[in-house]
Structures are given as C-alpha cells and as structure tokens.
C-alpha positions as CSV (number, residue, x, y, z in Angstrom):
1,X,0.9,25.4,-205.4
2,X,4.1,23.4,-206.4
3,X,4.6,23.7,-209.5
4,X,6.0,19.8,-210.0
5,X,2.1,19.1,-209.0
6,X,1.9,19.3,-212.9
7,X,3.9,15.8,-212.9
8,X,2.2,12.2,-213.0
9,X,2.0,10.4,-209.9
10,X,4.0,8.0,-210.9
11,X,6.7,10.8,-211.7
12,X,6.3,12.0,-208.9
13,X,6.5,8.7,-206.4
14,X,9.9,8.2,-209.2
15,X,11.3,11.6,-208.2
16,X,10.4,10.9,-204.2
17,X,13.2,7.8,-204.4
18,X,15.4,9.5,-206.4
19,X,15.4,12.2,-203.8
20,X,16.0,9.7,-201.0
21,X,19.1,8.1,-203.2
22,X,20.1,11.8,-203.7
23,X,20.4,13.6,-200.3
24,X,22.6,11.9,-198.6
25,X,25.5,13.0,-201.2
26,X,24.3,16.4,-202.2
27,X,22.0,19.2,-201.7
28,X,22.2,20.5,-205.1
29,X,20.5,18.5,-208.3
30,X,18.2,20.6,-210.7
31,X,14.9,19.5,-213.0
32,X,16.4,21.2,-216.3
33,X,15.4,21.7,-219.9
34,X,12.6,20.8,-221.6
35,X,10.5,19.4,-218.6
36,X,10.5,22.4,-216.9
37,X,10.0,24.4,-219.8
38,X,6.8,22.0,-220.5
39,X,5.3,22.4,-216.7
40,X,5.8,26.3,-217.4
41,X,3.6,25.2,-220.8
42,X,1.0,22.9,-218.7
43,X,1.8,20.1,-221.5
44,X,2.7,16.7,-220.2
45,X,5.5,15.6,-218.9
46,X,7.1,12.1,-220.1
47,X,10.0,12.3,-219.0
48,X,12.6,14.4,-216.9
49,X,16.6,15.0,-216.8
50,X,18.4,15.7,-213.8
51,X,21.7,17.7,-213.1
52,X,23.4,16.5,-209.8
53,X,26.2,19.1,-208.4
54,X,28.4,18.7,-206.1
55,X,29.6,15.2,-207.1
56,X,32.7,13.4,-208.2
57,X,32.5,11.7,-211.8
58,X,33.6,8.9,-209.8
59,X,31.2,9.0,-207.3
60,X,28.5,9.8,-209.6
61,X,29.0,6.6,-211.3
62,X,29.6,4.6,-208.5
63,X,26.0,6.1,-206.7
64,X,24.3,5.5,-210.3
65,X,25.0,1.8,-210.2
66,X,24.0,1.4,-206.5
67,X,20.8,3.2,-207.9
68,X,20.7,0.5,-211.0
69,X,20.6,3.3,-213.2
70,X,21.6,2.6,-216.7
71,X,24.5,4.5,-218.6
72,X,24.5,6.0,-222.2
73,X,26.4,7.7,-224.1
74,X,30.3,7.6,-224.8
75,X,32.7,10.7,-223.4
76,X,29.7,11.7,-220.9
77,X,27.8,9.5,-219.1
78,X,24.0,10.1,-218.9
79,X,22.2,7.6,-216.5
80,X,18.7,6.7,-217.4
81,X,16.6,5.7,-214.3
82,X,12.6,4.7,-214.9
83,X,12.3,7.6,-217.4
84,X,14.6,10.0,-215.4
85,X,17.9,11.2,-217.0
86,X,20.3,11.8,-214.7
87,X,23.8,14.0,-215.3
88,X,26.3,16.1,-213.7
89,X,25.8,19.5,-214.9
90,X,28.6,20.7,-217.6
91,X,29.8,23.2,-220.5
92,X,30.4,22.3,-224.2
93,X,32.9,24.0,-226.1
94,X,33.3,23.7,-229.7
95,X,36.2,21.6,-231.2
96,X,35.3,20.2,-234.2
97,X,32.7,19.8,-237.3
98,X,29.7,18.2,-236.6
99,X,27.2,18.1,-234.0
100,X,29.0,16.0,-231.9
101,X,32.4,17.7,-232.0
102,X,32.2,19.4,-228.6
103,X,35.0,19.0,-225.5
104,X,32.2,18.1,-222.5
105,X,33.7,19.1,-218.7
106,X,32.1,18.9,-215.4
107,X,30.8,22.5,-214.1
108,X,29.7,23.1,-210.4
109,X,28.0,26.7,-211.6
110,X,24.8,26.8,-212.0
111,X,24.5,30.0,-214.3
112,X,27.8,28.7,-216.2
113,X,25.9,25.3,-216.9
114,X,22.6,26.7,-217.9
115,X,24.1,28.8,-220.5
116,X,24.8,26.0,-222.6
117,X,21.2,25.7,-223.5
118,X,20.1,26.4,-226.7
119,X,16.9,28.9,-225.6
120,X,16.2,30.4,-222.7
121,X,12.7,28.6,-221.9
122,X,14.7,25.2,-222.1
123,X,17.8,26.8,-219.7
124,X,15.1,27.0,-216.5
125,X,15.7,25.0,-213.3
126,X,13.7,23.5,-210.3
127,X,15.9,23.0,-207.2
128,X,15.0,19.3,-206.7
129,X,15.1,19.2,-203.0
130,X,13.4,22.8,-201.9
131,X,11.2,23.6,-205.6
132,X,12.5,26.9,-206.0
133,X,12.8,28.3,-210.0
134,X,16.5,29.3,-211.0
135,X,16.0,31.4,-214.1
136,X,19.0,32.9,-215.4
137,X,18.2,34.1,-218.7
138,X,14.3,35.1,-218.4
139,X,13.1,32.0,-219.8
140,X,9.7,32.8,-217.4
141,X,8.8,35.7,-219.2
142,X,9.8,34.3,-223.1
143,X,7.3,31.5,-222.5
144,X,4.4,34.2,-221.2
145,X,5.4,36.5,-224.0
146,X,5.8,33.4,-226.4
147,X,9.1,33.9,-227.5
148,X,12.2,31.9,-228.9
149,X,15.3,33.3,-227.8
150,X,19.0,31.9,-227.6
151,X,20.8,32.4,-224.1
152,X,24.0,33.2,-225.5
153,X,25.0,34.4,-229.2
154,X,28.7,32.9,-229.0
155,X,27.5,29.3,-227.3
156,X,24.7,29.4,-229.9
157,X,26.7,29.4,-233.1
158,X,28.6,26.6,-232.6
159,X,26.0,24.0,-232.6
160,X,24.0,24.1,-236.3
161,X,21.3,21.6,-235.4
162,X,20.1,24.7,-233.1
163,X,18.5,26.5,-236.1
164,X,16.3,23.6,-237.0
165,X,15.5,22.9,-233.3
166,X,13.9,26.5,-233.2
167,X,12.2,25.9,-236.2
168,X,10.2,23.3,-235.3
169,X,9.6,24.5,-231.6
170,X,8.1,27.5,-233.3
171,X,6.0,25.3,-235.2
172,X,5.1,23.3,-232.0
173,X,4.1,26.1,-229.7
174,X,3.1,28.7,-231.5
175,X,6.0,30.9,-230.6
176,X,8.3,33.9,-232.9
177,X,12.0,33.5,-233.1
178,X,13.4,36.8,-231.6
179,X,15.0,39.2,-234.1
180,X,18.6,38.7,-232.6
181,X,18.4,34.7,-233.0
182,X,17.1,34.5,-236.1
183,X,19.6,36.6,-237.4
184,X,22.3,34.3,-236.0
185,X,20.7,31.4,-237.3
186,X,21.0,32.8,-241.0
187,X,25.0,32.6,-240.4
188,X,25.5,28.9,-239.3
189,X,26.3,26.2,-241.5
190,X,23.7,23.8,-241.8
191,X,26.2,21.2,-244.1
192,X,28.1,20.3,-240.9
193,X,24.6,18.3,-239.8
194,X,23.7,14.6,-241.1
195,X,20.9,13.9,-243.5
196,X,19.5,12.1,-240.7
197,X,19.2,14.8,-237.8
198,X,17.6,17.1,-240.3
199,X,15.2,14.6,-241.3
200,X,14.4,13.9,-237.8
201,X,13.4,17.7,-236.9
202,X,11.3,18.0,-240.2
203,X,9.1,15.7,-239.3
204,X,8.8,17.3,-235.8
205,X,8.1,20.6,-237.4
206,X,5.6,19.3,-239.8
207,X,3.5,17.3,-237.9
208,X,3.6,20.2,-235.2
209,X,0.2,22.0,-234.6
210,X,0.9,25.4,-235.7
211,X,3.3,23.9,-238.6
212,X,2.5,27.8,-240.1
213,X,5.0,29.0,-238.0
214,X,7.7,26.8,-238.8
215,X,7.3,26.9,-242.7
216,X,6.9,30.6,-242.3
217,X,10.8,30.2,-240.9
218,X,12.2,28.3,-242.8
219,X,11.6,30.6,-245.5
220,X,12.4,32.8,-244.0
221,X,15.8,31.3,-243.4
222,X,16.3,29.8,-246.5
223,X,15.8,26.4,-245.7
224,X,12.8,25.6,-248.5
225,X,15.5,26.3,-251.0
226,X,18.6,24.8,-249.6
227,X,17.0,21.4,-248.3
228,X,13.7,20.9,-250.5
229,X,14.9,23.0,-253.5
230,X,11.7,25.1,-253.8
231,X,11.2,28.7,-253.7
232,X,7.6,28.7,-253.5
233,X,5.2,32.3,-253.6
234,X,4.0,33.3,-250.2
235,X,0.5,32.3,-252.1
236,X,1.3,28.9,-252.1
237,X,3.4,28.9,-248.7
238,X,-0.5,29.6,-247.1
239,X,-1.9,26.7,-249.3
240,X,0.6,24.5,-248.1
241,X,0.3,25.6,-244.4
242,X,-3.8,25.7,-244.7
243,X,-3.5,21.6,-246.0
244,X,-0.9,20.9,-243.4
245,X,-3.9,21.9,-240.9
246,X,-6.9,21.1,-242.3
247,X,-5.6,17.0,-243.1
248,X,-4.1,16.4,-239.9
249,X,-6.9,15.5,-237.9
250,X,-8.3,13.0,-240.4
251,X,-4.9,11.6,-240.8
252,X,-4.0,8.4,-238.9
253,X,-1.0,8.6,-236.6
254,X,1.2,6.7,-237.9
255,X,1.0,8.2,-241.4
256,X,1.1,11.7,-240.2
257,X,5.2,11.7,-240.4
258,X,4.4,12.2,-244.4
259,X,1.9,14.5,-245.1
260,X,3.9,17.3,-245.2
261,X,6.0,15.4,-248.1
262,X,2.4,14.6,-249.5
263,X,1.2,18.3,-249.8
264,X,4.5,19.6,-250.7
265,X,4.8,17.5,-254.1
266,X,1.5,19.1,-255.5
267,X,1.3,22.4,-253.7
268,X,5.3,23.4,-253.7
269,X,5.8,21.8,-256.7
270,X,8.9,19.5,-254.9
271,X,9.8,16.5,-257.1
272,X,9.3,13.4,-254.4
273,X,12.0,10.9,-255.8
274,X,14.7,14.1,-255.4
275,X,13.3,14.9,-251.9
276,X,12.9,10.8,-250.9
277,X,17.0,10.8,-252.0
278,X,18.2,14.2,-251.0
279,X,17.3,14.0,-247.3
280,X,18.3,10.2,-246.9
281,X,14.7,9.7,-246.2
282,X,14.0,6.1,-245.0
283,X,12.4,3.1,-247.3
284,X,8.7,3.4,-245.5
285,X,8.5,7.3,-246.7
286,X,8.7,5.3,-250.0
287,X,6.3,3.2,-249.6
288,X,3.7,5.5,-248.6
289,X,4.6,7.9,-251.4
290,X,5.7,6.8,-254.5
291,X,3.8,4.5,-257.0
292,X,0.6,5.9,-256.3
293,X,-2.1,8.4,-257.5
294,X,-2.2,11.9,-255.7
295,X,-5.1,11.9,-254.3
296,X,-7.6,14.5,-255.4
297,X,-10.5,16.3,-253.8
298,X,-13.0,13.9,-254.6
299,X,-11.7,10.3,-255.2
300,X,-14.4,8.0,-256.6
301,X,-14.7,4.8,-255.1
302,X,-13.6,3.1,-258.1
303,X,-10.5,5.2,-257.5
304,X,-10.1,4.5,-253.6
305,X,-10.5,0.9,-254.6
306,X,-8.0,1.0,-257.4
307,X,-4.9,2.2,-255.2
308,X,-5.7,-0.4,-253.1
309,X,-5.1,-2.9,-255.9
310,X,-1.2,-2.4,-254.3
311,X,-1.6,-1.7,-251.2
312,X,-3.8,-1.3,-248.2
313,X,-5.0,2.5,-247.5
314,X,-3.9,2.2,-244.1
315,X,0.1,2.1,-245.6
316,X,-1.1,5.2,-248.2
317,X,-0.8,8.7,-247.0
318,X,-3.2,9.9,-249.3
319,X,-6.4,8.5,-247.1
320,X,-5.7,11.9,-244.8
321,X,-8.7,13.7,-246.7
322,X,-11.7,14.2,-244.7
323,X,-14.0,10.9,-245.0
324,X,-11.6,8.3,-247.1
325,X,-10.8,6.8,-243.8
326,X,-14.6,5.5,-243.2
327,X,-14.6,5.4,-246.8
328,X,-11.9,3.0,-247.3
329,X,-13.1,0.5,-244.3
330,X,-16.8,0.5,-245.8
331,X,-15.3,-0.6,-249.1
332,X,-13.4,-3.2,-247.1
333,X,-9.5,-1.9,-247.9
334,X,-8.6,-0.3,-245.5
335,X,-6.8,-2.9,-243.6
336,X,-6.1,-5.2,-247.2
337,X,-5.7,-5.2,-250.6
338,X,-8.7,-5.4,-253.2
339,X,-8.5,-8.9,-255.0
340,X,-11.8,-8.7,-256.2
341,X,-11.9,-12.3,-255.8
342,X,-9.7,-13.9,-258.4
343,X,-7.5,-16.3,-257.5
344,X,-3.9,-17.1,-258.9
345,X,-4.7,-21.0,-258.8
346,X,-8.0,-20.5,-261.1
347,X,-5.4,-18.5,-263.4
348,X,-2.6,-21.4,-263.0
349,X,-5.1,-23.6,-263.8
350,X,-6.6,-21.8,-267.0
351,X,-2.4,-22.0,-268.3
352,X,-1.5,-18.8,-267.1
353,X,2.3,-18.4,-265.7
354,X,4.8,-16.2,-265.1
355,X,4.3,-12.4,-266.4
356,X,1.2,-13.1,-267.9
357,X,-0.4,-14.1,-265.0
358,X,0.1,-10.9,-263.2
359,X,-1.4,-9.5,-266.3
360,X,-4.0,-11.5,-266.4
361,X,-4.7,-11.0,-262.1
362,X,-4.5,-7.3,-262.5
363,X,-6.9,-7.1,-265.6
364,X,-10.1,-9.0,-263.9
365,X,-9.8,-6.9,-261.1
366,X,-9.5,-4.1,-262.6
367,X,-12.9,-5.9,-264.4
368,X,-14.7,-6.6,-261.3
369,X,-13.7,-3.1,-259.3
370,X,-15.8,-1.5,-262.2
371,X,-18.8,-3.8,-262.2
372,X,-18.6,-3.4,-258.4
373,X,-18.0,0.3,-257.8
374,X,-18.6,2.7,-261.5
C-alpha cells in the first residue's frame, strides 16, 4: 500500500498537478519534514513541503509563477501552492545571533540537505514521482521506538529554538529525548531566541496531549527556572501535569492556549503578572487571566455568576473544570455578562452619575445574584 494513501483526496488530486507541472523539469522533488514524519505517525496531514532538485533558482522561480504559486520569505524563496510548500532543497550554516542568522545555499545532495533537520523523524523523504522512503538518519525506526533524536550534534547547536521544538514534540507524541540530544540541548543558549518564538512553542507544549512529557523536560533542562522562575518539587510537577490532563477535555478550544498558565499560578506557585510580562505574553492572555477569582473545586453558583459580573465565562479560562461549562449556560452567562436586570438609565434617572453609578450598578447586582442564586 502507498504510503501517501494516508493523504486527503484533495491532497492528493493537489500533489497529482503539481507532479504534472513538475516532470517535465526534473525527476527529483521530495515530500520532506513533518508530513512525512506525520503519515509514519497515521496523524493527519494539512499540509506538505516540497524540495525540488535539479533546478536553477532562476528557473525555479520562473516555473513557480507559471504554476501561480505564491512566494514567501526574504533571502530564500518558499512558494506556497494550495497548501503545498514548495523549495529547492539547501544547507544552513550559522553566521550570526538569532534564529534567523543563517547563510541559506542551494544543495543538489539529498543526504547533505536532509542533515539540516533538526530530528531524524522530521529529516525522512518520499521521492515524489516513484514513492520510494529516503531515510538517512533512521528516522523509521526513532518513530517505532518513539524516540527524539538530532541528525547531527554540530548542525544542531547552532539553532536554539531546537531545544524547545523537542520539548514540545515530546509532549505531543509521547516520545523521550535521546541521552546524546538532551545533553546538547543543556549547552545552547536559549537568550539568542525572541520572547515571542518561546511563547509560541509553550503553548504547543502545553496544550499537547501528553503535556507530562514535556514539563518532565523542561525540568529537566532548566527551563521552569530560567523562563517561569519556579523550581517546583517533583510532587507538584505531577499535580501540575495530572490538571493539565484531567481539564483539557472540558476546556473550550479557544481557551485551551491558557490553562497551562492557569494551573501553574496556584500549583507552581508562578506569579501571573511576572509571567504575563516576562514572556511578552499577548493582551488576550490578560484578559482571561487576571482580575478574576481562581476558580476552586466547587464554585457555587453565586460564585460562577459573580465572575461573570465582568465578563462572560466563555472569555474566562477558569470554566475548564468538569461541569462549569453546562453550568455557566444554564445560568445564562456563558455567552454574556450577568446584569441582573438593572439598568444604567433607572440609575441616571434616580440622580446617579459618574463613579457612583458604577457603584450603585455593581451593588444591586451583587443584590439580586444573591436573592437569585444563595
């Protein structure tokens, strides 16, 4: 059975034109990184990207506007084509700080251009054309034995964002970092990456299914300390791991990006306004955070209602505990505030302005929640 069976049939009908674009110019272009290592997974497939050898820059180009791909980027072009990236395969070298600051040339080796992969399950290839598996570095047998494991030590180092990228594929699929990796990831330096692209692998981490793994790592590696400023006990590590996976599934999607932060004030003992500043963390992790209640084990309704004086409990992240979602749309807030009925013009009209009326507002529905719901 091919293994690209494992694709979407729109993918696939995709892939069929691209191949008939393709042939004509070479016999060499690649399925590489994460999409093969996710058919090798049986997860779904999105997306792909492409390596196309045996091509010209020029020509490249010139064949990726016939195609009406789109370009990205800025010193390398990457062509985007209905959910296809497309590429000429190439090797990074190092010369600069920062995540960016590589020197990017065309390579026509396929061995030489897989090895600037971060792991070996995401340096696999499909041949395009015949379906055969190129696997250089024994990505195959890493994903059977569930492993995470760099393709080359010296290509490795020089990219930081590569520790937190194994992180939070451990946490995603369940895997162990190899012995040798991890200990190279203990030696880069995490400063030279933005506030922004660590926040952004975080939340991959901990909204991952087996988030366990990847809080187990970055303990191991220090992170807990040098980007949360906690050294927690392995006692509450598990607590914080066994909330992680016990919320998620009553959590709404689109809060899920902060219930790690959620757990962690409480149970790691993190202080949220140092956290919300210290990783650049953007105004809706606010929102859903700060200026209201943690949520105990069991919230009253009173109590449900009265966060809901600010806001509706479909913007706070606390309604992830088992029930408050049916909870909160019983009592009407899920989807709005709780007014309790009073209106601003009765209080205009009674005299009240200014300050005082927001006083006034709060204090009758605090009034009517009780009579309602204690």
């Amino acid at each position: 059975m091919s293994l690209l069976t494992g694709l979407s049939p729109a993918l696939l009908t995709r892939l069929s034109t691209l191949k008939h674009h393709l042939l004509p110019h070479t016999s060499r272009a690649y399925i590489v990184g994460g999409a093969v290592r996710d058919l090798f997974l049986g997860n779904p497939i999105k997306d792909l990207d492409i390596e196309v050898y045996d091509m010209t820059p020029e020509a490249f180009d010139e064949l990726m506007k016939t195609l009406g791909a789109k370009g990205v980027g800025k010193s390398f072009f990457v062509y985007k084509y209905e959910g296809i990236d497309l590429s000429l395969p190439r090797t990074e070298q190092k010369t600069a700080k920062g995540h960016q600051g590589f020197c990017v040339e065309v390579c026509q080796e396929e061995r030489l251009a897989s090895s600037r992969r971060d792991f070996t399950m995401n340096a696999l290839m499909v041949h395009l054309f015949t379906e055969e598996v190129v696997d250089f570095w024994g990505g195959r047998a890493d994903i059977h034995a569930r492993v995470i494991r760099m393709v080359d030590p010296a290509t490795f180092a020089q990219d930081p964002l590569r520790v937190l990228r194994g992180v939070q594929f451990a946490a995603r699929f369940g895997f162990h970092i190899a012995p040798q990796t991890l200990q190279v990831m203990r030696g880069l330096n995490m400063s030279e990456l933005s506030q922004t692209r660590i926040t952004w692998e975080l939340e991959k981490l901990f909204r991952a299914p087996f988030v366990s793994y990847g809080v187990l790592y970055m303990y191991r590696l220090g992170f807990l300390k040098s980007l949360l400023h906690t050294t927690p006990s392995c006692h509450t590590l598990v607590a914080f791991s066994r909330a992680l996976k016990d919320h998620a599934p009553h959590c709404p999607t689109h809060l899920r990006p902060y219930l790690w932060l959620f757990f962690a004030s409480p149970l790691l003992g993190l202080d949220t306004s140092r956290v919300l500043s210290a990783l650049a963390l953007p105004l809706h992790y606010h929102r859903a955070l700060l200026r209201v209640p943690f949520g105990h084990e069991k919230m009253s309704d009173y109590e449900l209602v009265e966060v809901a004086f600010e806001r509706p409990l479909n913007t706070w992240v606390g309604v992830c505990r088992p029930g408050y979602v049916p909870r909160a749309k019983a009592l009407g807030v899920y989807e709005r505030v709780f007014d309790g009925g009073v209106s601003a013009r009765e209080l205009l009209a009674e005299g009240f302005s200014g300050k005082a009326l927001g006083e006034e507002k709060r204090k009758r529905i605090q009034e009517r929640a009780k009579i309602l719901y204690m």
